[in-house]
Every structure is written in C-alpha cells, then in structure tokens.
N, C-alpha and C positions, 0 to 999 in steps of 0.2 A: 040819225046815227044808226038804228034800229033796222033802217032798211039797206043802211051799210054793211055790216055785218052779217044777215041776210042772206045779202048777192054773197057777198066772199065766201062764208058758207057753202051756199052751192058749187060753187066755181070749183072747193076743193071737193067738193059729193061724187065726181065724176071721174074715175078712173085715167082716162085720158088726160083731163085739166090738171088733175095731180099729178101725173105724169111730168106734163106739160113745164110744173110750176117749179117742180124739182129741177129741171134739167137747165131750165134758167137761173136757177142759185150760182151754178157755175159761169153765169156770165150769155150776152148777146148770142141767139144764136136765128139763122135764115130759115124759111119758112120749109127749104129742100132739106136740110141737115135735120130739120126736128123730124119727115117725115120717114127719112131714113130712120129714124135712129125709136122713131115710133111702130113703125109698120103700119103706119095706115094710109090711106088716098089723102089726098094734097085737100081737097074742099071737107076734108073732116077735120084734118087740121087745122083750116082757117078757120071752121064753125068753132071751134073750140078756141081758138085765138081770138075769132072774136067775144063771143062771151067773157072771154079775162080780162080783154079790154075795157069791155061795159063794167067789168064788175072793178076797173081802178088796180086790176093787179098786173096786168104789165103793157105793156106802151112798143109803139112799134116808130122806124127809123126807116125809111125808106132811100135807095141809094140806087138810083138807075134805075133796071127792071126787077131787084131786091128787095124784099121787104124784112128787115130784121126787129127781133123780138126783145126785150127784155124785160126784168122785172123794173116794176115802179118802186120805187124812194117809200118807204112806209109812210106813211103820211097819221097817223095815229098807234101807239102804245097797243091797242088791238092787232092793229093790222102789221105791225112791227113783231107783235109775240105769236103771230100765224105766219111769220118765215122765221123766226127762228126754230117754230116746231116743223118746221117742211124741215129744216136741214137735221135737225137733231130727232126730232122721233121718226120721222118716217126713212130717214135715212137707212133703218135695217128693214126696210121691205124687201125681196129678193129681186123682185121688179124693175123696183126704183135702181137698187143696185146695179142691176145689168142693164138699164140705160144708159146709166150714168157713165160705166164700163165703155158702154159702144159710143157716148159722144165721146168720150174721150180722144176712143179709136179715131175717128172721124173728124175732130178734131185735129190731132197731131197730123194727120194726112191732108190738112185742109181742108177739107168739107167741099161741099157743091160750087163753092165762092172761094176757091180757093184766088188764092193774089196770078196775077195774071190775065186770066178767065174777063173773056168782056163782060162789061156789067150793063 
C-alpha cells in the first residue's frame, strides 16, 4: 500500500502529470487534444501518460489509430480523496484554470478526433 501512495505521489509532483490529471476530471480525452491543450511535443506527453498509467491513475482506450486517456475508478479511499483534491483544491491554480479554459475550447470544436475524421 506504502508503495502505492508513493507512485501517486509523484505522478501528482510533476507539473505536467498534474496538469495532465486535471484535464481528465473533465472526462476522456486523445493523446493530440491533451497535447494541444498542453503545449508540449506528442512523446512528452506519452512519457507522462505513461507514468500515470504505472502509477494506477488513468487507463488508456484505444480506437483505430487513437489512443484515449482517462482517469481510473478510485480503487482505494486514498486514491478517491487525491481526485477529489485535484478538482477542488487545485482547481484555483491559474494554470490549471486556463487548460481547463482551452480543452473546453477544443473540446466544443471537436478536438483532433473530431466525429467524421478517419480513425
């Protein structure tokens, strides 16, 4: 359990990963949408994608040549009361706010995947 907590820990220690773990509260999102809405290159995003994965906090869905992200099902009272502080304390970061802000944007426009678009 010790080394549970741990990983998650770090997962959130990382600017990006928090970033990350935020913008999934609002629900699935593809690997091209996070990195718009990140500004950073596509294999810094996955590196950090993957470390969330190892670390049990979100889980990926793959759909043709798509890869979609979201968050995992708390699986422990810990790891349940570390999203609820992602959405309610960190939520006044100015950061976090203006991600949140641009996936919206990107969102309501459809994102990279929007419906249509071969997959």
């Amino acid at each position: 359990m010790i080394a549970d907590i741990n990983r998650m820990f770090r997962a959130f220690s990382d600017p990006i990963r928090l970033r990350t773990l935020h913008l999934l509260l609002d629900g699935e999102m593809c690997v091209g949408d996070l990195v718009e809405v990140l500004g950073v290159p596509q294999p810094t995003a996955s590196r950090h994608l993957r470390y969330l994965r190892e670390a049990g906090l979100v889980e990926v869905r793959r759909e043709g040549r798509w890869c979609f992200y979201s968050l995992v099902a708390a699986e422990s009272g810990f790891h349940g009361r570390l999203l609820d502080c992602l959405g309610s304390c960190f939520g006044e970061v100015p950061e976090l706010r203006a991600d949140a802000e641009r996936a919206g944007r990107l969102r309501e426009a459809g994102g990279c995947c929007a419906a249509g678009e071969e997959r």
